[in-house]
N, C-alpha and C positions, 0 to 999 in steps of 0.2 A: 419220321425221318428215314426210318428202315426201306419203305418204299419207294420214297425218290430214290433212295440210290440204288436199289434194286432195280429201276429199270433204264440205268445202266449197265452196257457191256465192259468185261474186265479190260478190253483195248480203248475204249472211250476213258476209262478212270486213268490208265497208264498214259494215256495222250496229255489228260490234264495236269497229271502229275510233274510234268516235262518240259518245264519253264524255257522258254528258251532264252539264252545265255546275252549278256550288255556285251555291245562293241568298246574296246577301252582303246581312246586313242594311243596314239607314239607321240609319248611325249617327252621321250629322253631327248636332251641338249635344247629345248624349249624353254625362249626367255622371252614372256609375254610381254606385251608394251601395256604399261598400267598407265594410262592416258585419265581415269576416272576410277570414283570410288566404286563403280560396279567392277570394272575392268580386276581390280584388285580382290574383289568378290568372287567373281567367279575363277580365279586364280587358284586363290586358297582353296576352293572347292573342289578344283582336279589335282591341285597339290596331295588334298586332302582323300582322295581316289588313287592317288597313283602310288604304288606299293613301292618306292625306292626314295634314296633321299631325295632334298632338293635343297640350295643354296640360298638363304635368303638372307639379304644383304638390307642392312636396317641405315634407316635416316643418317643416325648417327657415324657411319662408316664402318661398322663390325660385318662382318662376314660371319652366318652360321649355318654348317650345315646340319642338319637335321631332317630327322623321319617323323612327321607330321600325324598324330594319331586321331587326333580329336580339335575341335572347331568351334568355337561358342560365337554367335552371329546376334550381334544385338541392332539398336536402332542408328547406329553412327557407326563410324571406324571407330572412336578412343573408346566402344562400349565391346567390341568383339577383339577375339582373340584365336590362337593357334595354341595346342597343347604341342610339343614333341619331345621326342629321345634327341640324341645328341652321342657320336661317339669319345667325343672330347668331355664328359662330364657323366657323375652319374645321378639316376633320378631323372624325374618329367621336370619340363620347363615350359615359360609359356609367354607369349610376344604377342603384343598390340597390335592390331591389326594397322593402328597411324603409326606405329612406329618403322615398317615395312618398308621399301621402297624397292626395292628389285627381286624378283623370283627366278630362280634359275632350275628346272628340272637336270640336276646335272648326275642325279646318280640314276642305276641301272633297273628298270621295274622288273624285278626279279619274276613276276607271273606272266610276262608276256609270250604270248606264245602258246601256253600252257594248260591245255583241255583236258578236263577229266575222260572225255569222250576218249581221249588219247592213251590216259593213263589207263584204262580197261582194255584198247586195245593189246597194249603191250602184255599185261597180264593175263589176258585170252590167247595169246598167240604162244605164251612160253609155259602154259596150261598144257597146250593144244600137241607144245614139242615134246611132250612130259616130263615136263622139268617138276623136282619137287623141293618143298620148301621155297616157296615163291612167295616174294611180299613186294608191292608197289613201296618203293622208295622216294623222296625228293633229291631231286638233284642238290649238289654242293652249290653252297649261295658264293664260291668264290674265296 
């Protein structure tokens, strides 16, 4: 094993190392038309992707907003389901994927926009000013 990588150069390992980064759509105020049970599939799936909440309004007439963590996809809709948070309650909760009817991205993806490429610049630049006692921070989620 030592020799394969040996004849590698240390710019070839750091190229590879250097994933390059998924496009995430804009999908804030996005309310998809669930026409089929794929339609509703791949809903919860970028529900399920998108880092902010989302409104999802069930058969029944209930309105919940919630932050979507986890996804269990089975062979039907009554066999899959959605885990989420909720700021109106506490603890995980978790909804049928048939009991579903409307998806609303209606809250904010708190990472969009937001490149690590970016965050190094920042911290290179105020290195560079000689600022000391320097630490990359997140921004206020509002």
């Amino acid at each position: 094993m030592t020799a394969e990588v040996a004849k590698y150069t240390i710019e070839q390992v750091e190229a590879l190392e250097l994933a390059p980064g998924s496009e995430h759509e804009m999908l804030e105020g996005w309310v998809p038309t669930l026409a089929s049970d794929e339609d509703l599939r791949q809903a919860l799936e970028k529900a399920f992707d998108f880092r902010g909440d989302v409104t999802l309004t069930l058969k029944s007439g209930e309105k919940i907003e919630a932050f979507i963590f986890n996804r269990q996809t089975g062979g039907s809709l009554a066999d899959s389901f959605v885990q989420y948070f909720t700021p109106n309650a506490t603890g995980k909760r978790k909804v049928c994927y048939a009991e579903i009817a409307r998806i609303e991205f209606s809250g904010k993806d708190r990472a969009a926009g937001k490149h690590w490429e970016d965050w190094v610049k920042a911290y290179n630049e105020k290195k560079a000013a000689g600022e000391k006692n320097i630490a990359l921070h997140p921004e206020a989620l509002d």
